[in-house]
C-alpha positions in Angstrom: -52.4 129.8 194.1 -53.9 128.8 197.1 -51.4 126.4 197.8 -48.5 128.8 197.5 -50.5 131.0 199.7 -50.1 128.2 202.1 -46.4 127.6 201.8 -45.8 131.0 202.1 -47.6 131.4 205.7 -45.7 128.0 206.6 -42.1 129.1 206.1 -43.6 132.7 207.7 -44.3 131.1 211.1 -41.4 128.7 210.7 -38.9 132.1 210.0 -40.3 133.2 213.2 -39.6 130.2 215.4 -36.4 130.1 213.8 -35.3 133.8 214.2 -36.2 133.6 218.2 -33.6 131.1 218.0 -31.3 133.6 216.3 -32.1 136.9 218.3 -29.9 134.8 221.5 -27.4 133.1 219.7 -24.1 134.0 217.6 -23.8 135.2 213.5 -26.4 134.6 210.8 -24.7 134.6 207.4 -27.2 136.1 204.6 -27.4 134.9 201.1 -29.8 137.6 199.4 -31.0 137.0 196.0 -33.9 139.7 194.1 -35.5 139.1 191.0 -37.9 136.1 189.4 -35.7 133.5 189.2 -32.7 132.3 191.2 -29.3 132.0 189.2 -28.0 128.2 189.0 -24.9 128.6 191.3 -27.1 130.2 194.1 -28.1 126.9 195.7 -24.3 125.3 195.4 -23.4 128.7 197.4 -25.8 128.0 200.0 -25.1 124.4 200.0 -21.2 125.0 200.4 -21.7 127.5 203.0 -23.3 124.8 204.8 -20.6 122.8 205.0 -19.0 124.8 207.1 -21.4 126.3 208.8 -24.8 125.1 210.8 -27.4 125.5 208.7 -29.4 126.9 211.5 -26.8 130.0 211.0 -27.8 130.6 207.2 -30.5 132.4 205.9 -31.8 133.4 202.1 -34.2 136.2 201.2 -35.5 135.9 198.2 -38.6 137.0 196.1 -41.7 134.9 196.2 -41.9 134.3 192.5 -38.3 132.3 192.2 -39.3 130.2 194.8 -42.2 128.7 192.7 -39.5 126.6 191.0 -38.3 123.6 192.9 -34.9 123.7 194.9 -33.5 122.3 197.9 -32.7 125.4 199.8 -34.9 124.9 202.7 -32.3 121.1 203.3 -29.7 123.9 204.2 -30.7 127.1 205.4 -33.7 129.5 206.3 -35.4 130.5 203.8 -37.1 134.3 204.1 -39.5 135.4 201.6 -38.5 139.1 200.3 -42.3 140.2 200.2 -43.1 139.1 203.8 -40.2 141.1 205.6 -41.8 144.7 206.7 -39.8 147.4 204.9 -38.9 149.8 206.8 -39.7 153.6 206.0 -35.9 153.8 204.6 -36.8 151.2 202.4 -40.1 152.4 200.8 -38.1 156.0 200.2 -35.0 154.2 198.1 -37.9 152.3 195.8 -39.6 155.8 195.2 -36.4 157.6 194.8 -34.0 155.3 192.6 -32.9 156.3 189.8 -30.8 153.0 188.8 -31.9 151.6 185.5 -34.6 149.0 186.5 -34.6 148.0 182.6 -30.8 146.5 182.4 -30.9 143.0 183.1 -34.2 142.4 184.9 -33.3 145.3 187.7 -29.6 144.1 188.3 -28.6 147.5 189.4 -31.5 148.1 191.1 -31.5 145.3 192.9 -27.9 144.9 193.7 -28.7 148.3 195.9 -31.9 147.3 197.4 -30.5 144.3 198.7 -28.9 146.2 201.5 -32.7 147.8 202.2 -33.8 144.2 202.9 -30.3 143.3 204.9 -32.0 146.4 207.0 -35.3 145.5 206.9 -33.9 141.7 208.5 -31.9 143.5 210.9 -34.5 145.9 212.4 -37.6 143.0 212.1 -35.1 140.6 214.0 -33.2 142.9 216.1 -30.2 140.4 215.1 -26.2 141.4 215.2 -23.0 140.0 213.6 -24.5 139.4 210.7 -22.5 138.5 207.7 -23.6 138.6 203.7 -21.8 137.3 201.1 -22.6 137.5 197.3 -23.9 133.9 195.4 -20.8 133.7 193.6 -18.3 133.7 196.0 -17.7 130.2 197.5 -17.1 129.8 201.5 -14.4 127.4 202.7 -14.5 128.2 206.8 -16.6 128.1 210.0 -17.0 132.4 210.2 -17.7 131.3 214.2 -14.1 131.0 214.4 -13.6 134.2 213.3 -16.1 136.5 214.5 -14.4 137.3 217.6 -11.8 139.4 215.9 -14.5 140.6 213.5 -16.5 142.0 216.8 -13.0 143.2 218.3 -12.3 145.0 214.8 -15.3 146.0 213.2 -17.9 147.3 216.6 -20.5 148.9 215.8 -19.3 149.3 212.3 -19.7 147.7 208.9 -16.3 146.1 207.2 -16.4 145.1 203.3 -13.9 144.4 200.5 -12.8 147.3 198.4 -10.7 147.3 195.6 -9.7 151.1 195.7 -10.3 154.0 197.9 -13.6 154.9 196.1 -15.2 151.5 194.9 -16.2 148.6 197.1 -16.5 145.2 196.3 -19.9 144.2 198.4 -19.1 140.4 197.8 -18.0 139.8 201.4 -20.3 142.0 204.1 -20.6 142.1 207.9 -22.4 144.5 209.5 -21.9 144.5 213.7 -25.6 145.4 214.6 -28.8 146.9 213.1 -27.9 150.5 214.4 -24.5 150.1 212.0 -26.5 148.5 209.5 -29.6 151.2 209.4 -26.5 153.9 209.0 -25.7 152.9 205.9 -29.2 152.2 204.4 -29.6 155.9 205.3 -26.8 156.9 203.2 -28.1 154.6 200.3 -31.6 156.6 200.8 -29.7 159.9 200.4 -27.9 158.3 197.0 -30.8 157.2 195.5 -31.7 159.8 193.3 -27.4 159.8 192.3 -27.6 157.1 189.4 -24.5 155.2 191.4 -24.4 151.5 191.6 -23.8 149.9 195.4 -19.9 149.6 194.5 -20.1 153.2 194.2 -22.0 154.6 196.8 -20.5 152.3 199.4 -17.1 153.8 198.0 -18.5 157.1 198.7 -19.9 156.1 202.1 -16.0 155.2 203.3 -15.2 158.9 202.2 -17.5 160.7 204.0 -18.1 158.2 207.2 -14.6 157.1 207.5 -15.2 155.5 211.4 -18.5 153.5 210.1 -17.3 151.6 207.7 -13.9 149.2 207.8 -11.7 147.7 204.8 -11.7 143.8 204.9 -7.9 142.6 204.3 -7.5 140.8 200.7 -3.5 140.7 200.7 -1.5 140.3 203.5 -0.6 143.3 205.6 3.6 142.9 204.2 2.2 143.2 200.6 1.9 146.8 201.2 5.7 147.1 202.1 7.3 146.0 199.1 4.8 146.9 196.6 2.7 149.6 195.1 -1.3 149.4 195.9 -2.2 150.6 192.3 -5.0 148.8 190.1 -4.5 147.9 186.5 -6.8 151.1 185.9 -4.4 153.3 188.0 -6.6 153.3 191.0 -4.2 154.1 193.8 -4.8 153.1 198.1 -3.5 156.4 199.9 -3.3 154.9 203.2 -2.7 151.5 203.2 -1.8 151.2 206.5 -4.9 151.6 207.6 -6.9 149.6 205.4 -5.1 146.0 207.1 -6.2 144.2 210.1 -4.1 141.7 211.4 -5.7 138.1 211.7 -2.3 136.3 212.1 -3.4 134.5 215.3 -7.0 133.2 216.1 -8.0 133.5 219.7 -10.2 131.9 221.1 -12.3 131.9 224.5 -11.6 128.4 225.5 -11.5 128.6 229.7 -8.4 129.8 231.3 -5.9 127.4 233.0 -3.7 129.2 235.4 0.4 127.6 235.9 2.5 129.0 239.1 5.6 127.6 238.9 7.2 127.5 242.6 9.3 125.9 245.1 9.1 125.2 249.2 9.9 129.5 250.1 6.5 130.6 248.2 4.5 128.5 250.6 3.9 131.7 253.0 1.9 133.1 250.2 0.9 130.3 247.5 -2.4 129.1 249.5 -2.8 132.6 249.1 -2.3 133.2 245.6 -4.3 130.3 244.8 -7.5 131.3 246.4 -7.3 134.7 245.1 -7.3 133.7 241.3 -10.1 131.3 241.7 -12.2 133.8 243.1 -11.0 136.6 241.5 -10.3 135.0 237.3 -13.0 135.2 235.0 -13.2 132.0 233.0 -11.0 130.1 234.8 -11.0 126.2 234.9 -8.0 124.7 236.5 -5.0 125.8 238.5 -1.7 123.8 238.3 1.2 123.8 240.5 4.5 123.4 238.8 6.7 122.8 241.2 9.6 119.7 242.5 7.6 117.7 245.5 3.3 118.8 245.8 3.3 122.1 248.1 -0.7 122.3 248.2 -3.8 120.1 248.2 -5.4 123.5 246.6 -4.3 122.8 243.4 -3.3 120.2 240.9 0.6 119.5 241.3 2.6 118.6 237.9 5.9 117.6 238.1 8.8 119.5 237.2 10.3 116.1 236.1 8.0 116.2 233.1 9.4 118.7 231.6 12.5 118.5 229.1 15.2 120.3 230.4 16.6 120.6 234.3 18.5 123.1 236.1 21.8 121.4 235.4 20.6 121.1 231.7 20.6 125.1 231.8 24.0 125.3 233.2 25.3 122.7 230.7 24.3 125.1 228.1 25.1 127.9 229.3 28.8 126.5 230.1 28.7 124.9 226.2 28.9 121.4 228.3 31.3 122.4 230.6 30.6 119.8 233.8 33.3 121.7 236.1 31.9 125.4 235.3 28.6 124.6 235.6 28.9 123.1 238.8 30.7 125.7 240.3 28.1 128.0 238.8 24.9 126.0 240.2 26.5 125.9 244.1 27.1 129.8 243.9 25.2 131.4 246.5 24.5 134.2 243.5 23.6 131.5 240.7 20.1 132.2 238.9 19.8 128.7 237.5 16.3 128.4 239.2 15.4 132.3 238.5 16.0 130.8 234.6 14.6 127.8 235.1 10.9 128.9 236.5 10.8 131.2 233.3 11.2 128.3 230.7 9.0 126.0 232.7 6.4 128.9 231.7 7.1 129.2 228.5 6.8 125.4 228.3 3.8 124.5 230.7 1.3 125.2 227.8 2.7 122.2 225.8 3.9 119.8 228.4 0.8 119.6 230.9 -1.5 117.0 229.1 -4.6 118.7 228.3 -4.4 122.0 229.4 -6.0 124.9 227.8 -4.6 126.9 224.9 -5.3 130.0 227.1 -2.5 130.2 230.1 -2.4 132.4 232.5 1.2 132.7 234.1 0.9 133.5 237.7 3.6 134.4 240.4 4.1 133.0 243.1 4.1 135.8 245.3 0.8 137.4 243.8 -2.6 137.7 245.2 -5.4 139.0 243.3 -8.2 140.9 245.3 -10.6 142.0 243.0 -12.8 140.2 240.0 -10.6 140.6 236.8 -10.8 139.6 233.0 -7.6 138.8 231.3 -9.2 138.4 227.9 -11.2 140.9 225.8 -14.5 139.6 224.0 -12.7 138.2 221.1 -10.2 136.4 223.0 -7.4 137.9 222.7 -5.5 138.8 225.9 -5.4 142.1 228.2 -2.3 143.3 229.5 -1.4 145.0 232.5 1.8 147.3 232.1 4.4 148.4 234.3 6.6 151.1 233.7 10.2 148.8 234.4 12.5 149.3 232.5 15.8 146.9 232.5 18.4 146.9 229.1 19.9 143.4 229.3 16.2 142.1 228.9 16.1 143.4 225.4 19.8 142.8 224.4 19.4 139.0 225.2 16.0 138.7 223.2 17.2 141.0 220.3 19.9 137.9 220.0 17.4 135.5 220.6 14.8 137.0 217.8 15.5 139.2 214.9 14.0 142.4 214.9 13.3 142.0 218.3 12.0 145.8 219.9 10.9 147.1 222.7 7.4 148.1 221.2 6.3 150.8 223.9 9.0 153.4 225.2 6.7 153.6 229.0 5.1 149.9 228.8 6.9 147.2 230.2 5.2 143.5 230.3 6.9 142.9 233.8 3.7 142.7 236.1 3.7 139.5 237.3 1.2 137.6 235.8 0.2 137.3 232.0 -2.4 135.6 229.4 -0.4 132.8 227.3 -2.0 131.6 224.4 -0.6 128.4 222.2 -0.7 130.3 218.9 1.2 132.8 220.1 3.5 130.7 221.6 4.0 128.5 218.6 4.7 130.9 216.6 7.2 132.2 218.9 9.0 128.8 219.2 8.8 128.6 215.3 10.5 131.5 215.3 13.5 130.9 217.1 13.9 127.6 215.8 14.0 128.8 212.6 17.1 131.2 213.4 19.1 129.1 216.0 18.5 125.6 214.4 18.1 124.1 218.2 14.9 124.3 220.9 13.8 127.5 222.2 15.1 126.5 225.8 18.3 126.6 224.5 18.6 129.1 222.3 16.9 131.4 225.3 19.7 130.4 228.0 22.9 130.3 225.4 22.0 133.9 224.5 22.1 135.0 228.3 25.2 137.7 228.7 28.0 136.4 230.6 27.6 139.6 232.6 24.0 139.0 233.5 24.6 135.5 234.8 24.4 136.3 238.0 22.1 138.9 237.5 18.6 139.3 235.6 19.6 138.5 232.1 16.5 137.3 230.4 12.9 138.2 230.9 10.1 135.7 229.3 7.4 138.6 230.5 8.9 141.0 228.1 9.8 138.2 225.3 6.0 137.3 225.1 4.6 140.7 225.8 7.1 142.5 222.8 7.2 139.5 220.1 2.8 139.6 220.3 2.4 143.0 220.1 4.6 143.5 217.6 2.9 140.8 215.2 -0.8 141.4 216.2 -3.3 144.7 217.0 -6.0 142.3 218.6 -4.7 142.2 222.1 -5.0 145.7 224.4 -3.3 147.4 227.3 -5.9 147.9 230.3 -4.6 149.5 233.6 -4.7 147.8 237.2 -4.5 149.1 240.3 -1.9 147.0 242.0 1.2 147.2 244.3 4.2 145.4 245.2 4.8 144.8 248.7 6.9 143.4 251.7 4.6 143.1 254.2 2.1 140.5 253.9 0.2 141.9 256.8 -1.2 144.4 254.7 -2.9 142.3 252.8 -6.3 143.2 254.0 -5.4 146.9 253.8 -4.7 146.7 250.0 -8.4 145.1 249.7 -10.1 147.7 251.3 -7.8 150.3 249.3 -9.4 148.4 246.1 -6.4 147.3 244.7 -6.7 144.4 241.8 -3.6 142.5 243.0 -1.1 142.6 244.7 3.2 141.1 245.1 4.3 140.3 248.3 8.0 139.8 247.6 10.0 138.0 249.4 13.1 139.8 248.8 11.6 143.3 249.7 11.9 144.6 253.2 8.4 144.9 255.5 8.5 148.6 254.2 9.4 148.1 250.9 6.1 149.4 249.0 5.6 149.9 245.4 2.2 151.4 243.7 1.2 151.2 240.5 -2.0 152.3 238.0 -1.3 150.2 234.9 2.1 152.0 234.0 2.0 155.1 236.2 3.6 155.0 239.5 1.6 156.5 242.9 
C-alpha cells in the first residue's frame, strides 16, 4: 500500500510538470477509461494513437485501482489518476443525482456519462483547450495537429462530435474548443442526471436545445447527401443535412508566406515601392520573388521568366492553333494582350516552378503598395479575401469553358483586388481539374478558351478563376473588407497613409486624377 501511495504522488507531480508543458502548447488528445480494470484493446488504442501523435500530446485518466495491474501506458502517454483530479462542484452534483443503473456491467452507463465530468474536471484543473477525446475502441491513423486548424476555424468555442441521427450522438470522436465550451455541456449533463438517459442520449438532446454549442463531425462526404437519403436502418431521418457537413477537402496550413510579383521594366516607378510595403506590412512573410525577363531590383530575389514552361509566343501559338503568321501579326499589334495573359499564367504557375517556395503564395501587383499591417490568412490557414465589387462577363464565360460548373459564387463580390493568398492544394486541385476535362496543361486549356472577341481585350481573369473555383469547393476561407483605393497619382501616396488606407494601386494606365475608393466591396 505504501508503495502505491508512492507511485501515485510520483505520476501526481510528474502530471504537473507535464501539464505546464501543455497549458502553452497545441491539442491534448484524451483517452478516458472508469472502472477497476482496464479493457485489453485500451493500451493498443493508446499505443496506436502514438504513432501518430507525440506522446507528450496524449493523456489517460484512469481509476487508481486498474492501474495496480502492470501495463506500458506511461511508454506512450500521460497518465492521470481519476481520484487525484479535483472534481469540480458540477461533478460532485451528477454523482449524487444519477440515476443510470450503476449495477449493469460494473457502472458502464454510469461511467460512460461521468467520463465527460472528468474531461471537465481536466479542463478547468489545467485550464487547457483543443482538446480532443476519442473512445478505446476506435483506432487513430493521423497526426490531429494537421487538422486542428480547421477544427479551431469550425468548431470555436464549441464542442463537435459524431452523431448518427438528429437525436443520438455517437461520443466515440470528441473535441471540445476550450474549458468554457466544455463546462457547458457538463452543466447540461448535471441538469440530465436525474433523466435515466445514457451520454448518446443526452448529448442528442443537448444538439436540440443548444443548437450553436454543439457541431456534427462529418462521417460521409458532404455529396452523399445529394444523391441519397440520410435515413438509418431504424428509420432515423437527418432534417438538415446541409448543415450537419463541414468541408475538409483542402488542408491549410500556416507555413510562412512567400510573396510573387510578376513584372517587366514599366513597374519600376513603383515596384521598389511595392516591395517594401509587403515586407513591412505582411504578416508571416518569408521571401519575396521577382518574376520578371532581366533582375529589376536588388530588393528582392529575381527568378527568371525563362524557367517557366510556356513563353509569350507559346500563348499566341495556341491561341492561333499553331498558326506562325497569325500569331505574329497578333504579338506586334500595338493592342495584343500576349503579356496581360502571360503575367496571369506565370502566377498561376510560380507556386510550382520556383524551387522551394512556400505552399502559401501571395500574388502581388505590380502597381500595389500596402500601407498598413495586414493578415492574409485566418488562424487555421486558410486564406482571407479582399473583395471588390467589378464586375466584367467575358471573365466568367471563358472560365465556365475552361471548368464545368464554373459560377460566379457572389452576385456583389468580385476577387479582382489586386493581390491574393495562393495555396498549392488549391491549386492542384484546380490543375487536376482542368486536366481532367481538356486532356492538355492548364496553360493551354486557359488561353485556347479565350474569346476571339476578347483577344484584344480582357478575356480571362486568374483572380476570379482562383477566387470562384475555392469558394465554391470549400467554407474554410472568409471574405474580410480593406480599406484601399486605386489611384493615378503616385504622389498621394503619403496622403492615402495618413487617410489609413490598407493598400493602395497606382495604375499606370489611370490618369493623375483618376481615383477609385473602396471598403472591401462597397465603393466611397
Amino acid at each position: 500500500m505504501n508503495f502505491m501511495r508512492l507511485l501515485f504522488r510520483k505520476i501526481s507531480i510528474f502530471c504537473f510538470c507535464v501539464i505546464c508543458f501543455f497549458s502553452v502548447q497545441a491539442h491534448i488528445l484524451v483517452f478516458v477509461h472508469l472502472g477497476s480494470s482496464l479493457p485489453p484493446y485500451f493500451e493498443e488504442a493508446v499505443f496506436q494513437a502514438s504513432l501518430f501523435n507525440s506522446p507528450n500530446r496524449i493523456c489517460v485518466i484512469v481509476n487508481q485501482q486498474a492501474l495496480e495491474k502492470p501495463n506500458n501506458l506511461g511508454k506512450f502517454s500521460t497518465i492521470f489518476v481519476a481520484e487525484l483530479l479535483p472534481p469540480t462542484a458540477r461533478h460532485l452534483a451528477f454523482r449524487k443525482n444519477s440515476t443510470l443503473d450503476k449495477n449493469f456491467r460494473d457502472s458502464f452507463w454510469f461511467y460512460t456519462s461521468e467520463r465527460f465530468l472528468y474531461l471537465d474536471d481536466f479542463m478547468q484543473e489545467y485550464n487547457v483547450k483543443d482538446v480532443f477525446h476519442i473512445e478505446s475502441d476506435v483506432v487513430l491513423f493521423f497526426d490531429l495537429k494537421e487538422l486542428l486548424p480547421v477544427f479551431q476555424q469550425q468548431y470555436n468555442n464549441q464542442i463537435a462530435a459524431v452523431f448518427d441521427n438528429d437525436d443520438r450522438c455517437i461520443p466515440s470522436f470528441i473535441y471540445a474548443s476550450d474549458k468554457d465550451a466544455m463546462s457547458h455541456l457538463a452543466e447540461f449533463m448535471v441538469e440530465n442526471a436525474d433523466s435515466g438517459k445514457n451520454d448518446m442520449e443526452v448529448l442528442g438532446l443537448y444538439k436540440k436545445q443548444h443548437p450553436t454549442k454543439i457541431k456534427n463531425l462529418p462521417i460521409i462526404p458532404d455529396s452523399y447527401h445529394e444523391v441519397y437519403s440520410l435515413e438509418s436502418s431504424s428509420g432515423c431521418k437527418t432534417q438538415n443535412p446541409s448543415e450537419d457537413f463541414v468541408d475538409f477537402k483542402y488542408k491549410f496550413s500556416n507555413d510562412p508566406i512567400d510573396v510573387v510579383i510578376p513584372c517587366i521594366k514599366k513597374d519600376q516607378r513603383t515596384l521598389d515601392l511595392v516591395i517594401a510595403g509587403i515586407k513591412a506590412n505582411a504578416f508571416n512573410i518569408r521571401n519575396v520573388y521577382l518574376v520578371a525577363p532581366e533582375c529589376l531590383s536588388t530588393n528582392a530575389i529575381w527568378v527568371s521568366e525563362s524557367t517557366f514552361p510556356f513563353t509569350q509566343k507559346d500563348i499566341a501559338m495556341q491561341i492561333f492553333n499553331n498558326d506562325e503568321v497569325k500569331a505574329n501579326e497578333y504579338m506586334t499589334s500595338k493592342d495584343s494582350r500576349t503579356g496581360w495573359i502571360y503575367q496571369q499564367l506565370l502566377k498561376f504557375y510560380a507556386p510550382f516552378v520556383i524551387p522551394g517556395i512556400s505552399q502559401n503564395v501571395l500574388i502581388l501587383d505590380a502597381d500595389t503598395v500596402f500601407l498598413r499591417p495586414v493578415k492574409f490568412q485566418a488562424q487555421s490557414g486558410a486564406a482571407l479575401f479582399n473583395p471588390s465589387p467589378e464586375y466584367y462577363p467575358p471573365y466568367f464565360e471563358h472560365a465556365q469553358k475552361v471548368i464545368p460548373g464554373f459560377r460566379k459564387i457572389f452576385a456583389q463580390y468580385s476577387g479582382v483586388s489586386h493581390h491574393m493568398l495562393f495555396q498549392r492544394c488549391v491549386l492542384e486541385d484546380l490543375f487536376q481539374t482542368i486536366r481532367k476535362t481538356h486532356n492538355i496543361e492548364p496553360w493551354i486549356a486557359l488561353v485556347k478558351n479565350i474569346g476571339n472577341k476578347d483577344l484584344f481585350g480582357s478575356g480571362i481573369s486568374e483572380y476570379e478563376i482562383y477566387f470562384n473555383f475555392l469558394f465554391a469547393c470549400d467554407n474554410q476561407v472568409q471574405i474580410r473588407s480593406l480599406k484601399w483605393v486605386e489611384s493615378g497619382n503616385l504622389n498621394k501616396l503619403q496622403e492615402y497613409k495618413d487617410n489609413e488606407y490598407d493598400y493602395v494601386s497606382f495604375h499606370s494606365n489611370y490618369p493623375t486624377r483618376a481615383e477609385f475608393k473602396h471598403i472591401g466591396a462597397i465603393d466611397l
